[in-house]
C-alpha positions as CSV (number, residue, x, y, z in Angstrom):
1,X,0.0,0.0,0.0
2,X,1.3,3.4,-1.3
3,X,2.3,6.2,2.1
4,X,-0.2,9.5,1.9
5,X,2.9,11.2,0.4
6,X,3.5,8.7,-2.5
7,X,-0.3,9.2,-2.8
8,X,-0.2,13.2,-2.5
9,X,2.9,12.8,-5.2
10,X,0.2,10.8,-7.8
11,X,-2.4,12.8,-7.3
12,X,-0.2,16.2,-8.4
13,X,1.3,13.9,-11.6
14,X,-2.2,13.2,-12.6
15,X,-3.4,17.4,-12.4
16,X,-0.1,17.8,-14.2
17,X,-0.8,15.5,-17.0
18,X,-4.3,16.8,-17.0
19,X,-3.4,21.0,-17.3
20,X,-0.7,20.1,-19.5
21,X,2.1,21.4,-17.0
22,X,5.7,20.2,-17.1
23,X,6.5,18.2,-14.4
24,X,7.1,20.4,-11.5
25,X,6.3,23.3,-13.0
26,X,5.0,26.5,-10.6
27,X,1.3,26.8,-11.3
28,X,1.6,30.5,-10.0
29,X,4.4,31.4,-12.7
30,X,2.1,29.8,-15.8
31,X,-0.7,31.8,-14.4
32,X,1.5,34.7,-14.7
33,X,2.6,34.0,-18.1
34,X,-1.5,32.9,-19.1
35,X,-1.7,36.0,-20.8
36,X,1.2,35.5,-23.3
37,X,-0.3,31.8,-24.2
38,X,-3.1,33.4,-25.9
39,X,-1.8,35.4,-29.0
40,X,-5.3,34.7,-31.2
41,X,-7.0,36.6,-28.8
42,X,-4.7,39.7,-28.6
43,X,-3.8,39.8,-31.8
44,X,-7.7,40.4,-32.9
45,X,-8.0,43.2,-29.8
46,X,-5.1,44.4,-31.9
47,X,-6.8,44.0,-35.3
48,X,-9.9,45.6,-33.8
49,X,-8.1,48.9,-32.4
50,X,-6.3,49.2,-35.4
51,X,-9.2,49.5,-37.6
52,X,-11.1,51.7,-35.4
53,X,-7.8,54.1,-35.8
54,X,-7.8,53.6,-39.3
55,X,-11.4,54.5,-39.6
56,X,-11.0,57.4,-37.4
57,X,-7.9,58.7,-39.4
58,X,-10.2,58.2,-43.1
59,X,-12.9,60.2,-41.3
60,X,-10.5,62.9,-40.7
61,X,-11.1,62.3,-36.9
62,X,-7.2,61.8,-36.1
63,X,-6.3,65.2,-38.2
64,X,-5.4,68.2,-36.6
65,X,-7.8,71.4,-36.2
66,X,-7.5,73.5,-39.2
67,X,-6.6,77.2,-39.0
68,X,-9.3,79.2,-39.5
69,X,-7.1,81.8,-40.8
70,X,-5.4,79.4,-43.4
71,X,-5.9,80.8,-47.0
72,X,-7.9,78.6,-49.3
73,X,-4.8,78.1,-51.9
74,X,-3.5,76.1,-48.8
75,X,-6.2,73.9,-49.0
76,X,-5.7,72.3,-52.8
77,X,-2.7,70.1,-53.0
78,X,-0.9,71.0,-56.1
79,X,1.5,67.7,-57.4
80,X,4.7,68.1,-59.4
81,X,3.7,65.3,-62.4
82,X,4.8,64.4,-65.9
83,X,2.4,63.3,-68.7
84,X,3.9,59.2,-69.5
85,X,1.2,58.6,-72.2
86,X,-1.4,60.3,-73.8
87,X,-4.0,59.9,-76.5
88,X,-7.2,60.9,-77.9
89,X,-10.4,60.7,-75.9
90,X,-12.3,58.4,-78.5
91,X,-15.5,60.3,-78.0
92,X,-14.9,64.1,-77.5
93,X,-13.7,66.6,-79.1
94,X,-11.7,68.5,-77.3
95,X,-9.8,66.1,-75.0
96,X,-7.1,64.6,-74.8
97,X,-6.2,61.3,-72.4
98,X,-3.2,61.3,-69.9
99,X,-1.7,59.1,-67.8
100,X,0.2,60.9,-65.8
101,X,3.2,60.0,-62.9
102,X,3.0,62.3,-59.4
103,X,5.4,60.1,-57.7
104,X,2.5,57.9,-56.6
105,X,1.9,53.7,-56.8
106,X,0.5,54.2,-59.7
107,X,-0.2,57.0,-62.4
108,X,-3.1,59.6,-62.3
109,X,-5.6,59.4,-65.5
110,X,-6.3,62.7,-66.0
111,X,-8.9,64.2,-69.2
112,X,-7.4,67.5,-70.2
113,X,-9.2,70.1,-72.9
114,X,-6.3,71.0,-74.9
115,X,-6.6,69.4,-78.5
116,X,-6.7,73.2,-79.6
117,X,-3.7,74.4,-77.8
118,X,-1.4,71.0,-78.0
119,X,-0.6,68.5,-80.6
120,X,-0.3,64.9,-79.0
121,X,3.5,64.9,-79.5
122,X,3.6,67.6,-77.0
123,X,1.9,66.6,-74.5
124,X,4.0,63.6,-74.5
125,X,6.4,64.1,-71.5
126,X,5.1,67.5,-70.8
127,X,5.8,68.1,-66.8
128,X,3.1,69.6,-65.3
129,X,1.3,70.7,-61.8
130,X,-1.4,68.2,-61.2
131,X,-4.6,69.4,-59.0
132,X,-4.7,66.2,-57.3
133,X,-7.6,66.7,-54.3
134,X,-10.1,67.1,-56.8
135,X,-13.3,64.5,-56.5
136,X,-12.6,61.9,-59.7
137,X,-15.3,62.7,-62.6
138,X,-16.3,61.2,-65.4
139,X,-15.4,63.6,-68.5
140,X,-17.1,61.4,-71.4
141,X,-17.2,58.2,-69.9
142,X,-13.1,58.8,-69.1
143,X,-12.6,58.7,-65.3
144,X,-10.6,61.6,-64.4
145,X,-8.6,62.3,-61.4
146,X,-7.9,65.6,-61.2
147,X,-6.6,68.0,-63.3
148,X,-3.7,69.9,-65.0
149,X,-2.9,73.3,-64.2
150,X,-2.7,75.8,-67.1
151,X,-2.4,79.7,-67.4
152,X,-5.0,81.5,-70.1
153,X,-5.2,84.8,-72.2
154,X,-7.8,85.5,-74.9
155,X,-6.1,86.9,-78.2
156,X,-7.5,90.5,-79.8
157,X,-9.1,87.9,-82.4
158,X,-10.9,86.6,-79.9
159,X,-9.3,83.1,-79.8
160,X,-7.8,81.2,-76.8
161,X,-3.8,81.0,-75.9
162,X,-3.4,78.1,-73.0
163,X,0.0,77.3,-71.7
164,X,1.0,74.9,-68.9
165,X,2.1,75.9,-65.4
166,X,5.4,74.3,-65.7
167,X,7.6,73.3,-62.4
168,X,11.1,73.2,-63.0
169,X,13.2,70.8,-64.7
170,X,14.6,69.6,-61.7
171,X,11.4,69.5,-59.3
172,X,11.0,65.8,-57.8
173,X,8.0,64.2,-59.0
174,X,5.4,64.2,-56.5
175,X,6.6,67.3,-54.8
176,X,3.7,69.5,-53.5
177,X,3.7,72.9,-54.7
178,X,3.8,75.7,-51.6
179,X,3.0,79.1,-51.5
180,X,5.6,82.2,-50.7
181,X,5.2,83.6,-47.5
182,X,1.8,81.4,-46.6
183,X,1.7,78.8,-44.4
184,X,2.1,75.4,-45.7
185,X,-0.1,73.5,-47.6
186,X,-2.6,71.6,-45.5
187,X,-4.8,69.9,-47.9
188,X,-8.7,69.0,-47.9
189,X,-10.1,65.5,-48.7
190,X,-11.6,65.7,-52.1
191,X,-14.9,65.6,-50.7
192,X,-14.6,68.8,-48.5
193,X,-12.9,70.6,-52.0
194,X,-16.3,70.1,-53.8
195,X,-18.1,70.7,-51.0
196,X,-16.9,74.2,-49.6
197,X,-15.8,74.9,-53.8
198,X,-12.5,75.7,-52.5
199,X,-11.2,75.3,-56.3
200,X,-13.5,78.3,-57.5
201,X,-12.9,80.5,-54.6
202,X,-9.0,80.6,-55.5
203,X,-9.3,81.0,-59.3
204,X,-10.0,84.7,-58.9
205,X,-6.7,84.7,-57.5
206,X,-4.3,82.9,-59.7
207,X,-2.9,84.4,-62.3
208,X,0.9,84.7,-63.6
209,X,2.5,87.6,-62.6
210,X,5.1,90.0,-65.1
211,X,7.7,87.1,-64.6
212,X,5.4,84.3,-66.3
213,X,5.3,82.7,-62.4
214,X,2.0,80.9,-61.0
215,X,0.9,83.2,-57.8
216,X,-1.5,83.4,-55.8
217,X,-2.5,86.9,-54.4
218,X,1.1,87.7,-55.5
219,X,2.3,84.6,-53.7
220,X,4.8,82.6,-56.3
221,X,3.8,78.6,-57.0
222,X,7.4,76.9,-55.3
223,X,9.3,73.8,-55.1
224,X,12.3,73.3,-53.5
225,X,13.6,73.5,-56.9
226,X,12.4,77.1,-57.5
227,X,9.2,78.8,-58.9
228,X,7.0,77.5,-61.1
229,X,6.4,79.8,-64.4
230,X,4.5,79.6,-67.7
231,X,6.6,79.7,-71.0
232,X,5.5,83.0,-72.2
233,X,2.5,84.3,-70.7
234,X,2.7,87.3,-68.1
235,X,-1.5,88.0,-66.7
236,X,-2.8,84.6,-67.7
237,X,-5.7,83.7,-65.5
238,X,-4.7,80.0,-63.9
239,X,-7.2,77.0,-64.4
């Protein structure tokens, strides 16, 4: 017949066995360590948190108050881009197709109106200022996303000049255009551009200045690579 102790010492094997513990093991230290056991259950807490934050930062809920003083032109978010490919839009007109690079995953498709002002060999590897927190529309069943940024006069015969709003040659693609002597851009979902028309309220005040530069109330279009001008056109309104 087996002591109480040999007994005792059975009776502890057999809740080992049955919790899985090593023998001898401290019962207390596996309780502390419970917590670590059990990554499937953290690791959708985690999942969970994660996509509330995510959801909060898409809803703008994560983004810092906006200055009510900040101008407007702050708002847009102008890219530094460069036309890869273009081509006639099969069923207007007017427009011409781009696909155009601004340093993102993939290019921007972008419908432009400038068949009149631009023969296709042209716009090939033009470089350009891209509008690129405008909502996507459809421009004759072309999805476009955004648009280019151009500087217009009317002639004394009553016809159109346009010329692009070029960055400099040496501009990184992607870079966003700031403002002299405004704060720095802060830029608006596309959403809240359509909805406060933030687009429209600036146009009054871009125009190119005596030196052929974008501005804004006076202030010069910049990248860290210098201004950005059009070719020829001093007083062009910008569109």
């Amino acid at each position: 017949m087996k002591s109480s102790l040999e007994q005792l010492e059975d009776l502890i094997a057999d809740l080992e066995a049955k919790l899985n513990l090593a023998p001898g093991a401290d019962p207390v230290v596996l309780a502390e360590k419970k917590p670590q056991q059990q990554p499937k259950q953290q690791k959708k807490k985690e999942k969970k948190q994660a996509a509330k934050q995510n959801e909060g930062k898409a809803k703008g809920g994560a983004a810092a108050p906006v200055d009510p003083n900040l101008p407007d032109i702050c708002k847009l978010e102008f890219k530094v881009g460069v036309i890869t490919k273009a081509w006639v839009h099969p069923d207007a007109d007017k427009l011409y197709c781009e696909e155009i690079n601004c340093g993102e995953e993939q290019p921007r498709q972008i419908a432009s109106g400038l068949r009149a002002h631009y023969s296709l060999d042209e716009m090939q590897g033009q470089r350009l200022l891209v509008v690129s927190n405008l909502k996507a529309k459809n421009l004759v069943g072309f999805k476009s996303f955004g648009m280019v940024l151009c500087a217009a006069e009317t002639n004394e015969d009553g016809t159109e000049k346009v010329e692009f709003v070029e960055p400099p040659a040496d501009a990184p693609l992607g870079e966003v255009v700031t403002f002299e002597g405004l704060p720095p851009p802060a830029p608006f979902t596309a959403s809240q551009v359509e909805k406060k028309k933030l687009f429209a309220a600036c146009m009054a005040g871009m125009k190119t200045n005596d030196k052929c530069e974008g501005t804004f109330d006076g202030a010069v279009f910049m990248t860290t690579a210098g201004p950005c001008k059009a070719k020829s056109m001093k007083g062009g309104v910008m569109r």
